[in-house]
DOMARMAR-768937 format. One line per 2 residues: number of its first residue (from 1); their letters; for each residue x, y, z of C-alpha. Coordinates in steps of 0.1 Angstrom, whole numbers. Layout:
// DOMARMAR-768937
NUM> A> X:Y:Z | ...
// end
This chain:
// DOMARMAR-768937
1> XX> -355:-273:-423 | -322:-263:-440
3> XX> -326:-238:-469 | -317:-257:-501
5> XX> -289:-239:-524 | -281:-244:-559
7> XX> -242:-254:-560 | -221:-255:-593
9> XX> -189:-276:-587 | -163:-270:-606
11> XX> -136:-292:-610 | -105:-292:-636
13> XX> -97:-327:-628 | -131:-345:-628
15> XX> -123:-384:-619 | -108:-404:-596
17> XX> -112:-389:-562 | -123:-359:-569
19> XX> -152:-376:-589 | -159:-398:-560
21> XX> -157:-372:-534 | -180:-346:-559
23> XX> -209:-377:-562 | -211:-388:-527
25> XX> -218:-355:-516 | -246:-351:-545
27> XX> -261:-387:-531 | -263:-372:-497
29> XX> -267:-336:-496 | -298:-317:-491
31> XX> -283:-289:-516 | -290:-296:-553
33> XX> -256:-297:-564 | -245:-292:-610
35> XX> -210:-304:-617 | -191:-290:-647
37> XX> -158:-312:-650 | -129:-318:-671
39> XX> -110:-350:-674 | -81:-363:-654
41> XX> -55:-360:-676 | -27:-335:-687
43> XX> -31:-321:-653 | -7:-290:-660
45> XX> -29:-279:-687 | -61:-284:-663
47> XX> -48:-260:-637 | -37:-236:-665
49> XX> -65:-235:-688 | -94:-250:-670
51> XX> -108:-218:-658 | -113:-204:-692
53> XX> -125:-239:-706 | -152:-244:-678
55> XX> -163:-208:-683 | -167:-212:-719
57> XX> -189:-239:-713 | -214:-219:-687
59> XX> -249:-222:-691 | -252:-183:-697
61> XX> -290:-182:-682 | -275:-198:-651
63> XX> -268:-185:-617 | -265:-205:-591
65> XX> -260:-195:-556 | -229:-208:-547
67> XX> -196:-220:-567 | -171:-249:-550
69> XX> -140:-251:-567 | -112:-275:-565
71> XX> -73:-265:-561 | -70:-273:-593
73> XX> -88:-242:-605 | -69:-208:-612
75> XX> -103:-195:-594 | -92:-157:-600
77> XX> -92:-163:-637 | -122:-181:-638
79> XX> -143:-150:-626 | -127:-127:-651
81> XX> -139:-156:-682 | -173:-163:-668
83> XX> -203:-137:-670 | -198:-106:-648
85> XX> -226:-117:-622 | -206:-145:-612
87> XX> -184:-124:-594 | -209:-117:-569
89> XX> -218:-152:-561 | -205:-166:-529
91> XX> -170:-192:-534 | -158:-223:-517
93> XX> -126:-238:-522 | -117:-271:-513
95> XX> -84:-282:-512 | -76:-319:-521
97> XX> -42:-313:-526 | -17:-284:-532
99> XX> 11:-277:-558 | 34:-255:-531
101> XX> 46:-295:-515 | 29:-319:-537
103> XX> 63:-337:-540 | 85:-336:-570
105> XX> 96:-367:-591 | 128:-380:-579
107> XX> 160:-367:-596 | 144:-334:-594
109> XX> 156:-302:-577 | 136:-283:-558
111> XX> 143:-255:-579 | 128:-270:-610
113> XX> 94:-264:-591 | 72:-243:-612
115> XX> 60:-218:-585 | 34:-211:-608
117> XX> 10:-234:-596 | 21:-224:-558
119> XX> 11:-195:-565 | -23:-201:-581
121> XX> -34:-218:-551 | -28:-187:-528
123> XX> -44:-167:-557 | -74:-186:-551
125> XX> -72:-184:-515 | -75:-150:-519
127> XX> -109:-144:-535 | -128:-173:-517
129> XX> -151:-166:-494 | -143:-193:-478
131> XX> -116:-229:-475 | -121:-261:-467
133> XX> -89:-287:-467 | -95:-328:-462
135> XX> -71:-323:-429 | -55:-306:-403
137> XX> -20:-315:-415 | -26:-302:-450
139> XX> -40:-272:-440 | -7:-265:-413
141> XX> 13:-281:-444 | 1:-255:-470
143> XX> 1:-227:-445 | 35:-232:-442
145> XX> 48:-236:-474 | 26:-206:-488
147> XX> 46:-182:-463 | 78:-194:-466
149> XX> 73:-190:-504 | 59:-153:-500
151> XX> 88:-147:-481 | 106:-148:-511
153> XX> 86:-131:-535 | 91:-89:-537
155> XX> 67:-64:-518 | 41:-62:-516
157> XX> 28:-98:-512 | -4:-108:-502
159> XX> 10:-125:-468 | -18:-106:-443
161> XX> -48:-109:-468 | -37:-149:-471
163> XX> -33:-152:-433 | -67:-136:-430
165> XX> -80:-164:-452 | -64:-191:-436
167> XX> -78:-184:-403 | -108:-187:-416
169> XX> -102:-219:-428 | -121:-252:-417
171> XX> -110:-291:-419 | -135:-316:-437
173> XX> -127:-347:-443 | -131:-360:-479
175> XX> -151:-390:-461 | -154:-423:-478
177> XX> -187:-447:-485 | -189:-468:-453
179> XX> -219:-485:-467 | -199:-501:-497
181> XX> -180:-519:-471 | -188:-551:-446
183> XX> -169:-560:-422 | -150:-589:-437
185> XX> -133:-621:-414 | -101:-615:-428
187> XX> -81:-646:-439 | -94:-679:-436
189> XX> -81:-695:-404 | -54:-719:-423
191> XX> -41:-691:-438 | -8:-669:-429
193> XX> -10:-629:-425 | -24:-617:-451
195> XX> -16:-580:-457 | -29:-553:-480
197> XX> -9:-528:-496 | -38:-508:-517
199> XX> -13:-473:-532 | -1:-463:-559
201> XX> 35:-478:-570 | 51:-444:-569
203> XX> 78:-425:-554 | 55:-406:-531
205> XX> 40:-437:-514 | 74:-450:-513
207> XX> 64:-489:-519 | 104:-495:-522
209> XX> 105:-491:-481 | 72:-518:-477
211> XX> 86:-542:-501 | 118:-544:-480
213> XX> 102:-541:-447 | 83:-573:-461
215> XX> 113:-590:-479 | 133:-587:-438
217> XX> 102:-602:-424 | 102:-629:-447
219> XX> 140:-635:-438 | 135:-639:-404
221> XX> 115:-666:-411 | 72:-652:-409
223> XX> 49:-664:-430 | 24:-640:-445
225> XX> 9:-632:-480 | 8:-599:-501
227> XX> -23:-586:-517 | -12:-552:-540
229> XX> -37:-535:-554 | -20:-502:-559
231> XX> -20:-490:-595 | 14:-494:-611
233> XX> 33:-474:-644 | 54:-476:-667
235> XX> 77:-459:-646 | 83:-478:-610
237> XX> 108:-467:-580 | 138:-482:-588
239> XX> 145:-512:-574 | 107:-528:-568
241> XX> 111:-553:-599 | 138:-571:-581
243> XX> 121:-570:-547 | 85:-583:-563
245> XX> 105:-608:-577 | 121:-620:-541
247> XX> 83:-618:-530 | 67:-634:-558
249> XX> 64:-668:-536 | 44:-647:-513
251> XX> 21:-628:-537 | -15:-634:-535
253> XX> -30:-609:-562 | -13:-582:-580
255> XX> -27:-551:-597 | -56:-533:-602
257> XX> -91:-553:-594 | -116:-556:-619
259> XX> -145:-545:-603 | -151:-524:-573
261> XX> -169:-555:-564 | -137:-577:-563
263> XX> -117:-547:-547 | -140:-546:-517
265> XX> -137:-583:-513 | -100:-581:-514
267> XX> -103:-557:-488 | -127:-577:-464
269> XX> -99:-608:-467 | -70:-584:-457
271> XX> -58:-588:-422 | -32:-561:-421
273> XX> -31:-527:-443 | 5:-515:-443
275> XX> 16:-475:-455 | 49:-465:-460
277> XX> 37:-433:-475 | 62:-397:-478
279> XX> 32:-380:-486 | -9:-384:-477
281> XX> -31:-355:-473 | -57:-372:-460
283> XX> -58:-415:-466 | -88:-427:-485
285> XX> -74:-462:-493 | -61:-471:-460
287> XX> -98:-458:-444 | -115:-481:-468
289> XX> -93:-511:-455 | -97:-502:-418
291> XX> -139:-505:-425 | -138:-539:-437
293> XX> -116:-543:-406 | -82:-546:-414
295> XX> -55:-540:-388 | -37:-504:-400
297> XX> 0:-504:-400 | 10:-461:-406
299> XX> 39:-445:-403 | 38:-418:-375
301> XX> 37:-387:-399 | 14:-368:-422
303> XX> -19:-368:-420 | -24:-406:-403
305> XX> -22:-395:-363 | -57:-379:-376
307> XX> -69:-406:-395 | -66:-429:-360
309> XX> -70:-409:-330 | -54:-407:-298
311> XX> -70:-438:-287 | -53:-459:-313
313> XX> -20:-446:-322 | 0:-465:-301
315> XX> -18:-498:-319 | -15:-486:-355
317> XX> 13:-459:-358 | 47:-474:-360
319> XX> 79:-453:-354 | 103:-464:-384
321> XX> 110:-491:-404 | 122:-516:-379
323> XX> 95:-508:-357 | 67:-517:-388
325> XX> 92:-552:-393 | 84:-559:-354
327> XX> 50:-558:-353 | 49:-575:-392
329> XX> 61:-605:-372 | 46:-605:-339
331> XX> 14:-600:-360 | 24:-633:-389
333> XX> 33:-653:-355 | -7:-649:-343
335> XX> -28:-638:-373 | -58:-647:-353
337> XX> -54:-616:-332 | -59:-592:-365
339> XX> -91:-618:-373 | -111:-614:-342
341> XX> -145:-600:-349 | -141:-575:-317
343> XX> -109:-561:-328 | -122:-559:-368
345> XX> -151:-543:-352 | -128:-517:-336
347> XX> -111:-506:-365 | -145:-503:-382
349> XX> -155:-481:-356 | -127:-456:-357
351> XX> -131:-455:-399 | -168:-448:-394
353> XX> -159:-412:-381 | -149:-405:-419
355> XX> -180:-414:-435 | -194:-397:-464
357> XX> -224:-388:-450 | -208:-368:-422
359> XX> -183:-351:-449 | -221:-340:-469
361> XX> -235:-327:-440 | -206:-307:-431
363> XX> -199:-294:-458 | -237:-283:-464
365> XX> -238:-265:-430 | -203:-250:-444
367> XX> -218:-243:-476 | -251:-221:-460
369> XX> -232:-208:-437 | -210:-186:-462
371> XX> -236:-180:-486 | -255:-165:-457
373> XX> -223:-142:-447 | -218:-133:-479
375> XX> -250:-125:-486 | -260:-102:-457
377> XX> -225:-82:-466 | -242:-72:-498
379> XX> -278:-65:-488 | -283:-28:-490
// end
């Protein structure tokens, strides 16, 4: 039977997915794991002052016997705020993101990057016992971005002890509920394509290149219809009010749903999930979609070669934009291929690799395993 551990998480930015990542673990892991969590917002301030802030608040009879951090804790300053036996308790690190190519707002340089947060992340590389990134791209995307920027930095820098770390490090996927989701039909049979675009309108997940894509479609004469669910702000890309506008005939729902409930409907009536992201560590949303058994449309970058395998790249990774307009229309001429409940099924199948329940018992193995290395390093 596996040895139960005692985990404190602690996470600077406690909601969205982090939160959901943090609590479906908890519901599956034979560890007993404590959260101490910050909210989502302000998330400069987070990454500065978290660490002191989540020290303050430390039980001060507790020890548990194993810390898991985010990225978005300065992990270094955290030991030197929290009680001095804490720095002999075996560390984790997972990395959900990164702050040395998390990309910049547009209209910004690339020197108005404050290396500061870089810099923190390799920091906290550094005294973990061990890393753990949601995928194989991210990890080979950080890894290369953290040299190049030590490259630049005077001697000494840490580059060996980081490459020492990074070896070191493994790939676990954030996972995602499978349970939550049936496999839906799709569209009713009467009704055109209907496609899903479920990210955020911002520059990042570049929705400006799927509202086109959709807008040439439309010109050529296919019929479909748009379900966005994306979170919009204040501030969108420039130039997605007038194409929502030349769409609005085709839109189905817009905005945020109002339940998870409704959201997981919505996704068991899409045929078609479409990404046009510039960035994607790892690709929660378009998972979700694929497990109610919607057709993936990705672009052939980042971390969605991963997300589909081999098997099914040449089905569901396009090569540009013209290529994703292609198969928009060969797709709105026959929307009963995307509805059949074998090829549904298929999709399904490939999104069920990512479940939360393999991600928990992962990441409990992982968890053991270092507390058991670091442990017979410091027995006398």
């Amino acid at each position: 039977m596996l040895e139960t551990l005692d985990i404190l998480a602690l996470e600077p930015w406690f909601g969205g997915s982090h939160r959901a990542f943090l609590e479906a673990w908890q519901a599956r892991s034979q560890h007993s794991l404590e959260f101490r969590g910050l909210p989502d917002k302000q998330w400069k301030w987070r990454m500065r002052a978290g660490a002191w802030e989540l020290a303050r608040g430390l039980d001060r009879d507790q020890t548990p016997d194993l810390l898991f951090a985010s990225d978005y804790l300065d992990l270094p300053s955290f030991l030197g705020h929290a009680p001095p036996r804490f720095a002999e308790l075996p560390r984790v690190v997972y990395f959900h993101e990164n702050q040395l190519t998390y990309p910049l707002s547009p209209g910004r340089q690339e020197l108005e990057r404050d290396s500061h947060y870089g810099f923190t992340n390799i920091q906290s590389c550094l005294v973990a016992d061990g890393l753990v990134f949601n995928s194989a791209f991210h990890l080979e995307d950080f890894s290369q971005a953290a040299f190049e920027f030590l490259r630049h930095l005077p001697r000494p820098s840490p580059r060996a002890e980081l490459e020492r770390a990074l070896q070191r490090a493994q790939v676990i996927a954030p996972g995602i509920e499978l349970e939550n989701f049936a496999l839906g039909s799709g569209a009713p049979p009467e009704a055109p394509l209907r496609v899903l675009y479920n990210h955020r309108f911002e520059h990042d997940k570049d929705p400006l290149s799927f509202l086109r894509a959709l807008i040439a479609v439309r010109e050529g004469g296919a019929r479909f219809e748009l379900v966005l669910l994306g979170e919009s702000f204040k501030s969108r890309p420039e130039g997605c009010a007038e194409c929502l506008e030349t769409l609005e005939p085709t839109i189905l729902r817009r905005g945020f749903a109002a339940s998870r409930s409704e959201y997981v409907r919505l996704l068991e009536s899409a045929d078609v999930v479409v990404s046009t992201a510039r960035h994607e560590f790892f690709g929660i949303s378009v998972l979700e979609a694929m497990a109610a058994g919607a057709t993936p449309l990705l672009p052939d970058r980042l971390s969605y070669p991963e997300l589909v395998g081999p098997e099914a790249s040449h089905e569901a990774l396009y090569a540009d934009e013209a290529d994703l307009c292609a198969r928009l229309r060969r797709l709105a001429a026959a929307p009963e291929l995307a509805r059949q409940p074998a090829q549904r099924g298929r999709w399904r199948i490939l999104a069920s690799r990512w479940s939360a329940r393999a991600t928990a018992s992962e990441l409990d193995r992982f968890c053991l395993d270092i507390s058991e290395r670091k442990n017979s390093r410091m027995a006398p």
